[in-house]
N, C-alpha and C positions, 0 to 999 in steps of 0.2 A: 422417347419424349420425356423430355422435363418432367416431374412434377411439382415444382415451386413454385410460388403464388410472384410472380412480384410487384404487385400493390402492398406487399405486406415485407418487401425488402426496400422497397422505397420508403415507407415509412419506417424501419429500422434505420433505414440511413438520416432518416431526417431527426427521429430520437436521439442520436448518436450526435448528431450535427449541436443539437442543444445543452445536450449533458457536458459536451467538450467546451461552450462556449461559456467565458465568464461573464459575460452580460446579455441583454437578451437585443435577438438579432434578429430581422426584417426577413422579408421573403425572399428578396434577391439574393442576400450575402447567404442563407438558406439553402438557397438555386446553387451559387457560384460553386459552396462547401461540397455540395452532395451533387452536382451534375446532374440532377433532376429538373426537368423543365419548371416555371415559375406556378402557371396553371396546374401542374400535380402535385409541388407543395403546397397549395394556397387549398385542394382540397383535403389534404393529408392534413394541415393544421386544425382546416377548420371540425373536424371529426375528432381530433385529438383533442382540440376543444370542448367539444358535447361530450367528449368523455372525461373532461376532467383532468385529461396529461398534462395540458400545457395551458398558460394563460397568457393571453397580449395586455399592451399597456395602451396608453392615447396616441404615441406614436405607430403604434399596429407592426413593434416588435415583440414577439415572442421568448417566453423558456419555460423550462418545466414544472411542474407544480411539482409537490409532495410526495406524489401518489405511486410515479417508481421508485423513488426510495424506501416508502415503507413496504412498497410490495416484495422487493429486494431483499428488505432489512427481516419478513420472513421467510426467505430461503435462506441467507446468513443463521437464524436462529434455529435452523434444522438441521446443519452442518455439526458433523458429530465433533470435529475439531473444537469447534466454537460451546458445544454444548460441556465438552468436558471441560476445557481451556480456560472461559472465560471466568468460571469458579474458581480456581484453583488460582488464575491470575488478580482476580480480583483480594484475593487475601493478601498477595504479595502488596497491590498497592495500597490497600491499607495499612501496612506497617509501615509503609515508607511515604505514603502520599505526593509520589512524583506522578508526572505524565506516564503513564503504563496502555502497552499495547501487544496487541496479537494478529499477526499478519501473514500474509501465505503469499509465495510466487504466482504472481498470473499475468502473463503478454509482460515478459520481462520486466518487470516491474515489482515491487512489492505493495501489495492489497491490503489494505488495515480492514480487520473484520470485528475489530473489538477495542476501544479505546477508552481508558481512562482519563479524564483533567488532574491537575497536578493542584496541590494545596496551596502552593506556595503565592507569594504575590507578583513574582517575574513566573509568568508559565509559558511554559511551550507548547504550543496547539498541536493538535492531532486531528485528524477527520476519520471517521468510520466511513467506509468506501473510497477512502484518497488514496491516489497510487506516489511511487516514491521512485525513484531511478535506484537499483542496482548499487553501482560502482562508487556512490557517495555518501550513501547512507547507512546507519549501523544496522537496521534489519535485513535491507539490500544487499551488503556485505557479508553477510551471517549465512541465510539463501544462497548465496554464491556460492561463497568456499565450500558449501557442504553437498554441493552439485558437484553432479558427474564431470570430468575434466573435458567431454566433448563438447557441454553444454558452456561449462567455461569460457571453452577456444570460441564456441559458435557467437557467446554474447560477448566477447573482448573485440572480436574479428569484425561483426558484425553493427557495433554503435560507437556513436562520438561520443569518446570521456569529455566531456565540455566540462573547464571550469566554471566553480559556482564562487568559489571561493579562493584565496590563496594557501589554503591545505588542501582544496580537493586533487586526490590521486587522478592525473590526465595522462600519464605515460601506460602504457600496457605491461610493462616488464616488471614496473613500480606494482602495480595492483596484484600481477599473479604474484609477486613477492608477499604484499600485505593478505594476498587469499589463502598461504598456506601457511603463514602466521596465524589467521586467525583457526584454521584449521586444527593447527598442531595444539593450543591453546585451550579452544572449547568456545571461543566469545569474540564477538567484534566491539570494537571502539569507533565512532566516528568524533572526529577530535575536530570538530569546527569547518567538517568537510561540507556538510550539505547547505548552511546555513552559518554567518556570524554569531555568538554567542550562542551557537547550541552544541552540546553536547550528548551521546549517548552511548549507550551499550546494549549487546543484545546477543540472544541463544538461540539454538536452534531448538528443532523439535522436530522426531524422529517419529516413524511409524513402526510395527510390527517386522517390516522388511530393512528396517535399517535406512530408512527413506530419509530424507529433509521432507518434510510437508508444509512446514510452519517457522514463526520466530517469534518470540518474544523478546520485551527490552524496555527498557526507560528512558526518555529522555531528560537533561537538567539543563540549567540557566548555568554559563559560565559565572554569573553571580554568586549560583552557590557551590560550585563543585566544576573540576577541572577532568579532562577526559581518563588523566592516570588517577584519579582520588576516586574515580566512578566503584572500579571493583572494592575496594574498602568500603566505600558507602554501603552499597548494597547487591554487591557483585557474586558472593557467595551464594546469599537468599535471592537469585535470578536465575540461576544456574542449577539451584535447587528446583524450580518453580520450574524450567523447563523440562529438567529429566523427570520431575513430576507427571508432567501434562503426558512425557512422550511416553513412558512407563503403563500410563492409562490408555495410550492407543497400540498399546501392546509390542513395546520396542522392551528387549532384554540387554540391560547394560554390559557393556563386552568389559 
């Protein structure tokens, strides 16, 4: 027999239904999203209400309050990655005052657990808890190549390279090419792949075991800096900044 609760997987699915949703959405489309009858959303909301998760508006659409992300934001600040990293990254973007981040792979994607804003007056946004695709982004790309070759095949095999952009990499043969450039190298570029006028760069960051765990990187405004001017900008002091972090979670440089 079972031991799972599921009032309490129905309401994960309904959490889940709101945090994916950009705007805030009724109890039917609620219903349609998670397959749960109308009636056991409408008491699921209404609880999640008295507790504070979620808020409706005059329309008697719902999303979430505050209250899981600061709950989230501390188990992020318990994470040893995070506790040693985000020091150690924060120094880099003070020297340089661009957008600065530290992100980890999780459900193929890359997970931003730590985000600096950039000084400048064209900035490139970043979200703490925003996930990124993989194959088009410079942290995404960074994670990749430094992944196992199974994991590679599995995530090339397994999703659509959609373009985002007219540089984003959408061939497969194209990308393991670009995953073992940036391997041999040390660093990923994304050259206007994920996003018009953005550029970045970004490292890895290794464990004890020789792991990828993590990535750091910056992003810029093609206004100020082009994707080959990144490592001159600040490409040295990044690269420093990761073998830092990675040094600290007990990785010995080969």
């Amino acid at each position: 027999m079972s031991n799972s609760a599921p009032a309490v997987g129905f309401c994960v699915k309904v959490i889940e239904a709101l945090a994916e949703s950009k705007t805030p959405i009724g109890i039917s489309e609620i219903s349609r999203r998670t397959e749960i009858n109308k009636n056991m959303v409408s008491r699921i909301l209404h609880t999640l209400e008295e507790e504070n998760w979620v808020q409706s508006d005059d329309k008697s659409c719902y999303t979430l309050t505050l209250l899981p992300f600061c709950l989230s934001a501390k188990v992020v600040s318990r994470t040893t990655l995070c506790n040693i990293g985000v020091p150690i990254l924060q120094k880099f973007w003070k020297e340089y005052g661009e957008s600065t981040y530290l992100g980890i792979l999780r459900n193929d994607e890359v997970l931003y657990l730590s985000h600096f804003d950039s000084v400048q007056n064209v900035r490139v946004a970043g979200v703490v808890g925003g996930s990124y695709p993989l194959y088009c982004t410079g942290p995404g790309k960074a994670l990749l190549a430094f992944s196992s070759d199974e994991y590679i095949e599995q995530y090339i095999n397994g999703h659509q390279l959609t373009k985002r952009t007219q540089k984003t990499i959408t061939d497969p043969d194209m990308l393991r090419r670009e995953l073992a450039t940036i391997r041999q190298r040390g660093y990923s570029l994304d050259d206007e792949e994920f996003g018009h006028g953005i550029v970045c760069m970004s490292a890895p960051v290794f464990d004890h075991a020789g792991k990828v765990i993590g990535v750091v990187g910056c992003s810029l405004s093609t206004v100020y800096c082009t994707a080959e001017e990144i490592y001159d900008r600040c490409g040295e002091r990044l690269m420093e900044t990761a073998e830092q972090i990675s040094k600290c979670m007990g990785y010995v440089l080969r």
